[in-house]
N, C-alpha and C positions, 0 to 999 in steps of 0.2 A: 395280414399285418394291419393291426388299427393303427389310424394315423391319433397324433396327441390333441388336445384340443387347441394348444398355442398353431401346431400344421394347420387343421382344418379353418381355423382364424384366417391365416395368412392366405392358403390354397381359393378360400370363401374370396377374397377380396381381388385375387387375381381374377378369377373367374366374372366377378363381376365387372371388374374395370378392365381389363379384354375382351377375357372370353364371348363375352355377351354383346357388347358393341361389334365383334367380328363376327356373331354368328345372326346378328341384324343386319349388317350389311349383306354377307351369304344369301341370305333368306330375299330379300329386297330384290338384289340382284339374279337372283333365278327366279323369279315370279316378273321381273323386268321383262326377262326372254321369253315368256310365254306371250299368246294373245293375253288382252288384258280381258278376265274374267267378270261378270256381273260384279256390284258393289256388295252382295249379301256372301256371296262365294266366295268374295276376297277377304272380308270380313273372320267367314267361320275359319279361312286358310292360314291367315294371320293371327287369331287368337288357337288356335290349334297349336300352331308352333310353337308361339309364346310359351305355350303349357308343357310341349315335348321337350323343350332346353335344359329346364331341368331335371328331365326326372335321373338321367345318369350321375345325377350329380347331390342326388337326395343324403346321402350318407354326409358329404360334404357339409353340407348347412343345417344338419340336425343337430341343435342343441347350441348352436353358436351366439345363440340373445340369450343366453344362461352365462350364470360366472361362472368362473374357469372351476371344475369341480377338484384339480389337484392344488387349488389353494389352501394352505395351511392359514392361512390370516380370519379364521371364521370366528 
């Protein structure tokens, strides 16, 4: 089931103004508990994940900086 693109709009926005700030903290807070690794290690650790957040979520914000393609107003 495809979501509509008015869903993916709203789903897009939650994810970024939660989702994301919670899964920054998560991430922060488990590399907290480890020893603290080299600055270049932390580095590749931190922009790795960055990159992993969203890819489950690539469906989501494909096409969302486009206008709504079920507008009749063209």
């Amino acid at each position: 089931m495809a979501l509509s693109y008015k869903a993916r709009r709203r789903w897009s926005l939650v994810i970024l103004l939660v989702g994301l700030p919670l899964y920054v903290v998560a991430c922060v807070t488990v590399l907290g508990w480890l020893e603290r690794p080299p600055f270049w290690l932390e580095l590749v650790v931190y922009v790795v994940l960055g990159i992993v957040w969203a890819l489950p979520f690539k469906f989501v914000f494909q096409g969302i900086g486009q206008p709504d393609p079920d507008d009749d107003r063209s």
